[in-house]
N, C-alpha and C positions, 0 to 999 in steps of 0.2 A: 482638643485642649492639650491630649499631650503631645503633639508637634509644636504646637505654639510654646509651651516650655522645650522642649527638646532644639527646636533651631532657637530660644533664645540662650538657651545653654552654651551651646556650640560657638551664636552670634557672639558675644560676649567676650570669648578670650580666642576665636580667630580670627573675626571680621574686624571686629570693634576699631575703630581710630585708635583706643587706648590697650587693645588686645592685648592682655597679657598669656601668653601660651604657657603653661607649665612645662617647665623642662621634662618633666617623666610622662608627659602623655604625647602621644602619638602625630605622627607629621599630619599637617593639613588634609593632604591628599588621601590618608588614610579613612578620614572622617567623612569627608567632602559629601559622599552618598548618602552617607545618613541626613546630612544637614540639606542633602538636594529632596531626599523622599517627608523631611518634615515641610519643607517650603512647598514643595508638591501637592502636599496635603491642607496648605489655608489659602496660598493665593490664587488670586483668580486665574482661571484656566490661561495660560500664557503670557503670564506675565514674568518679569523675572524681578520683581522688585519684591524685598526682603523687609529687614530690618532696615530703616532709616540711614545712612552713614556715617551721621552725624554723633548717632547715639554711641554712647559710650557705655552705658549697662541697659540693660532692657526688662530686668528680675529687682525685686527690692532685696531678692537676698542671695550671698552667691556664698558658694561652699568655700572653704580657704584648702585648695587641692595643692599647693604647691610640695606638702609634701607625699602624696599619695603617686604611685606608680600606676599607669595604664596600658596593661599590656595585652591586649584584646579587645577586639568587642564587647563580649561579655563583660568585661572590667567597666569598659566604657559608661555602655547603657545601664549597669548594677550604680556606679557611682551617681551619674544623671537623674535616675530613680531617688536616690537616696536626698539630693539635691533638692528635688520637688517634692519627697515628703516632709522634707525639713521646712521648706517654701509654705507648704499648706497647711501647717501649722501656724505661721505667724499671721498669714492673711488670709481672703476668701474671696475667689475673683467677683466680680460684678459682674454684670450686663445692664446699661442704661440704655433704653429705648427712648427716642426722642419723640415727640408729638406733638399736636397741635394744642389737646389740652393739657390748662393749668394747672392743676389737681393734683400736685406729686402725693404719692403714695409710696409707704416703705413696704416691703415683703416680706416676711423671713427666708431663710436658704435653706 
C-alpha cells in the first residue's frame, strides 16, 4: 500500500498530463528510483505500465506543496508521509472482491 501512494504521489505532479512540478522540489531525474522501486513493488513482474496516462490525479487528496522546499530525500519521503497521513484521515481504502454470488455484505475495517 505504501508504493501504491508513494508512485501515486510522485505520478501526479511528474508524470500526470496535468503534472504540476513545484518549483522547490527536485528535478525528475532525482526522484525517478523512488517512483521506479514503488512501480517495482505492485506491478506485475515486467511490466512497465504505471498509472494510466490519461489520468491527471490518482489521490483524492494532494497536499498544496507549492510552497514547501525539498531538498533531500529525507525531505522528500518526510513530506510524502505527511501526505498520506493527511490522505488516511479523510478516507479508508477498500478492497471489493468480485464473485459469483449475490449477497453483498458490508465489513467493518
Amino acid at each position: 500500500m505504501a508504493a501504491v501512494l508513494i508512485s501515486a504521489s510522485l505520478f501526479s505532479r511528474f508524470e500526470s498530463r496535468r503534472g504540476l512540478k513545484p518549483e522547490k522540489w527536485p528535478h525528475w531525474l532525482s526522484v525517478e528510483s523512488l517512483q521506479e522501486w514503488a512501480y517495482a513493488c505492485w506491478r506485475e513482474p515486467g511490466s512497465q505500465e504505471g498509472w494510466h496516462y490519461a489520468c491527471t490525479s490518482v489521490l483524492p487528496y494532494e497536499s498544496q506543496d507549492y510552497v514547501y522546499t525539498i531538498d533531500s530525500m529525507d525531505a522528500l519521503v518526510r513530506y510524502i508521509a505527511e501526505e498520506h497521513a493527511a490522505l488516511l484521515l479523510k478516507y479508508r481504502p477498500v478492497i471489493i472482491n468480485y464473485v459469483a454470488d449475490s449477497k453483498p455484505a458490508l465489513r467493518a475495517v
